[in-house]
C-alpha positions as CSV (number, residue, x, y, z in Angstrom):
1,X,-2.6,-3.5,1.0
2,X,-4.0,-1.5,-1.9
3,X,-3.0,2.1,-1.7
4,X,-5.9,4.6,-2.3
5,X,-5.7,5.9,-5.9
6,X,-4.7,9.9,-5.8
7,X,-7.6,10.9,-7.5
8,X,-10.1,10.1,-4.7
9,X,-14.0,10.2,-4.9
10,X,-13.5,13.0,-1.7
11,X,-11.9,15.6,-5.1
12,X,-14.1,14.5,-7.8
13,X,-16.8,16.2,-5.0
14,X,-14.5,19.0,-4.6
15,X,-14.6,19.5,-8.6
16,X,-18.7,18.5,-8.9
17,X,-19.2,21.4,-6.6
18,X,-17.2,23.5,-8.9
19,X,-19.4,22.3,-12.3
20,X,-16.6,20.5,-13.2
21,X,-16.6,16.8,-14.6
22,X,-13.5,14.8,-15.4
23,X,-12.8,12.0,-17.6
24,X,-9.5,10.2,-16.3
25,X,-8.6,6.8,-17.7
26,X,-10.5,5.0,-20.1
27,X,-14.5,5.8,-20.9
28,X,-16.5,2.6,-19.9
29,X,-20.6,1.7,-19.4
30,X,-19.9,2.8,-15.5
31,X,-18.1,6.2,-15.6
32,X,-19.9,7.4,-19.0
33,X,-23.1,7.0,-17.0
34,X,-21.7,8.7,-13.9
35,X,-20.9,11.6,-16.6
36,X,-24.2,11.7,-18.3
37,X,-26.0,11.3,-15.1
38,X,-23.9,14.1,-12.9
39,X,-24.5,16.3,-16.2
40,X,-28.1,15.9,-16.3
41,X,-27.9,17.0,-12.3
42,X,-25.8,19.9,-12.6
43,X,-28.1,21.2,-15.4
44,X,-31.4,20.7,-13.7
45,X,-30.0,22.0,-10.3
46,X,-28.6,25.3,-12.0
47,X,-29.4,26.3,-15.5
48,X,-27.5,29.0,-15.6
49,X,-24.0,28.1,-15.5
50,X,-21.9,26.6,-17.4
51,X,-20.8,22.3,-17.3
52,X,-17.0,21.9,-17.4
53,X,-15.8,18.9,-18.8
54,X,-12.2,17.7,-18.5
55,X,-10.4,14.8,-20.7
56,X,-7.7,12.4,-19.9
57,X,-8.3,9.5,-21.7
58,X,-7.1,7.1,-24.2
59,X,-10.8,6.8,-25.3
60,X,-13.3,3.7,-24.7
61,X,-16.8,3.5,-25.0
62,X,-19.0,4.3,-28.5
63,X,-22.3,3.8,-26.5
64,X,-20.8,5.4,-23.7
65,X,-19.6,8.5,-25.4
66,X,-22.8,8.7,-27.9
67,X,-24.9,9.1,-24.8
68,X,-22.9,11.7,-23.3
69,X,-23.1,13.6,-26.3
70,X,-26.4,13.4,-26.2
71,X,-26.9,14.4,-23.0
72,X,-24.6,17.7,-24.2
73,X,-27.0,18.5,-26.6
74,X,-29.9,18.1,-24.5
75,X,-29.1,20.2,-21.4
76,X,-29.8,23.8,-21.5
77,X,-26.5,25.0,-20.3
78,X,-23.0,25.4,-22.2
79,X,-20.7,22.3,-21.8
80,X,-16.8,23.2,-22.1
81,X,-14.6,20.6,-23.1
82,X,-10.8,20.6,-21.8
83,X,-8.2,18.3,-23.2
84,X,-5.6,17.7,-20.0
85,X,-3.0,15.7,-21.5
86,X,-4.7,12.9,-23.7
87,X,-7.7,13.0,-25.6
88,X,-8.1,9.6,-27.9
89,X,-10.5,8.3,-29.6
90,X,-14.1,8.7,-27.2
91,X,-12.1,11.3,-25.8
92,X,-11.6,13.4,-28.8
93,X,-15.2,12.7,-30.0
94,X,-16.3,14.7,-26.8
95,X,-13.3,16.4,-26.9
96,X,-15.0,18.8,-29.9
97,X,-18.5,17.6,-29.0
98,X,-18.3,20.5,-26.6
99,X,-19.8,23.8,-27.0
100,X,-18.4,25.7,-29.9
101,X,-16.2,28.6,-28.5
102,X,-15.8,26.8,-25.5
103,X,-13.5,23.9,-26.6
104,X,-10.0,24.0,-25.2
105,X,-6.7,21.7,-25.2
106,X,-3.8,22.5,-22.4
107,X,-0.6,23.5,-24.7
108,X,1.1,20.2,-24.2
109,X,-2.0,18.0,-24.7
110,X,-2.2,15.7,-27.4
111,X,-5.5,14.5,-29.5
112,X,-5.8,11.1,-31.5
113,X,-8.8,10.6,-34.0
114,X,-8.6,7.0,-35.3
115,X,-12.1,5.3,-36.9
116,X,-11.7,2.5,-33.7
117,X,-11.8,-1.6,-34.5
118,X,-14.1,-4.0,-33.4
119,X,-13.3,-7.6,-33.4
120,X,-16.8,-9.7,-35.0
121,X,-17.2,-13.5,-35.7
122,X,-19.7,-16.3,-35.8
123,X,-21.8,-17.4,-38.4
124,X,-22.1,-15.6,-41.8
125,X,-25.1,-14.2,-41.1
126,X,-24.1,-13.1,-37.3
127,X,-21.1,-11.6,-39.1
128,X,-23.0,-9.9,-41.5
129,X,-25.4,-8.2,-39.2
130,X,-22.5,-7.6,-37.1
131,X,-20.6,-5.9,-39.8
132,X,-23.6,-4.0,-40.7
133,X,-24.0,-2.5,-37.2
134,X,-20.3,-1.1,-37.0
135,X,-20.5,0.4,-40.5
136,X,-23.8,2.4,-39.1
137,X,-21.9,3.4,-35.8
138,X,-18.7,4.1,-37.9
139,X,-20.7,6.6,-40.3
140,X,-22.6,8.2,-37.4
141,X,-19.6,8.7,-35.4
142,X,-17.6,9.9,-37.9
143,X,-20.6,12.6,-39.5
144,X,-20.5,13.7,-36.1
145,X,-17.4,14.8,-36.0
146,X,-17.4,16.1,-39.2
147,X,-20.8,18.1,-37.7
148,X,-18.5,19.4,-34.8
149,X,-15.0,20.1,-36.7
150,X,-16.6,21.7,-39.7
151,X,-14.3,19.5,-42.0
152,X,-15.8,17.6,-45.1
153,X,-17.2,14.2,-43.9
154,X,-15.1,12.9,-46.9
155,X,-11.9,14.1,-45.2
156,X,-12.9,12.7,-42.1
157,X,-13.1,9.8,-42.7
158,X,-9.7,9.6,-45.3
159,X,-8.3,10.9,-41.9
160,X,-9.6,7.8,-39.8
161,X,-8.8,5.4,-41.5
162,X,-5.2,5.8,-39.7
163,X,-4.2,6.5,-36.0
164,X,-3.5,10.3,-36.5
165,X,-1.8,12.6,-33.7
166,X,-2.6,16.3,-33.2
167,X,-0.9,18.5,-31.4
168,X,-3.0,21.5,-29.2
169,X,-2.4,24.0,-32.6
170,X,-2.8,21.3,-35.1
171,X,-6.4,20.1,-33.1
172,X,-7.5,24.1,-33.3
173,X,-6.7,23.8,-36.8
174,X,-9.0,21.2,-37.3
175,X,-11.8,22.3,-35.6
176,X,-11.5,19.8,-32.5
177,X,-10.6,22.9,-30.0
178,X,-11.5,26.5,-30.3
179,X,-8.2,27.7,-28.6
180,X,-5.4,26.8,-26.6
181,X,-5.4,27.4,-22.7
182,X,-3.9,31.1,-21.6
183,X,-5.7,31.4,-19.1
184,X,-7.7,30.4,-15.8
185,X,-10.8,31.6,-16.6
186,X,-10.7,29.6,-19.7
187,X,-10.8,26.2,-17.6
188,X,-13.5,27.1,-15.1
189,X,-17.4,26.6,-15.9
190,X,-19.1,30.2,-16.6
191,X,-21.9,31.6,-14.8
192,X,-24.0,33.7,-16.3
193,X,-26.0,36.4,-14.6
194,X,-29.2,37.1,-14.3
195,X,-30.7,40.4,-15.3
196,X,-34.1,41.8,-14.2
197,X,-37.2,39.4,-15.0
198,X,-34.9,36.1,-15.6
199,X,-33.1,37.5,-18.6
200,X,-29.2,36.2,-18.9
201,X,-26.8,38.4,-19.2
């Protein structure tokens, strides 16, 4: 008999009611669109609040994650990014994809940035293309990043190139976190108020 998994469907409702999305275990085609899709939701049912998005992962998906950014950019509400514990890889990239001011790591949490691999083979030709289509994702991924962090896109990628760890303070440094979590409100999504005629506060 196959024991129920402790983070159930019934608390991912709990937390969706909250504006809160979480990425536990690795990003995949299934759960990114779950992400994207539940973002695009929250945002058209309430424009005026903030999306909260929390990472565990060791990372996954490069379609997956590009769409979710995307999606980040696209909505008209903030999206704040929480590193739990792990953020690797896809979950770095949304990790600091969030929205600046608004990106946060727990104190213990720790972030990898590595450039990812990709196994290719068949003919010359196939390997060529092939080869051609990772060096495209590679250098949009990684300019991305470099958007996000404010470091040189030169560095960036020197500093992919290798599996590199970052600790909470040593992500801040970077630029992949705007602060380390103090405090409660910093975790929760933000709603802002409305003022008069429709005007935020």
């Amino acid at each position: 008999m196959t024991e129920p998994t402790s983070f159930s469907p019934d608390l991912r409702a709990q937390l969706l009611r909250h504006r809160v999305l979480v990425l536990d275990g690795p990003l995949d085609d299934d759960n990114g669109t779950a992400l994207a899709t539940h973002l695009l939701t929250l945002a058209a049912e309430n424009d005026s609040a903030d999306v909260a998005l929390w990472i565990h992962s060791p990372g996954g998906s490069v379609p997956a994650m590009l769409a979710i950014r995307d999606v980040m950019r696209l909505v008209p509400v903030d999206v704040s990014t929480l590193a739990l514990g792990l953020a690797c890889s896809a979950g770095q990239f949304l990790l600091s994809a969030g929205t600046p001011g608004k990106r946060f790591a727990l104190p213990h949490a720790k972030i990898l940035m590595h450039q990812g691999s990709s196994g290719i083979g068949g003919s010359a030709v196939e390997v060529e293309v092939q080869a051609n289509d990772l060096r495209h994702t590679r250098d949009t991924v990684l300019g991305l990043i470099a958007d996000d962090t404010g470091q040189p896109p030169e560095r960036v990628f020197e500093d992919s190139l290798h599996d590199r760890w970052f600790t909470a303070a040593q992500a801040q440094e970077y630029g992949f976190v705007d602060g380390i979590v103090s405090s409660f409100d910093q975790v929760m999504p933000v709603r802002r108020l409305r003022v008069g005629m429709g005007v935020a506060a």
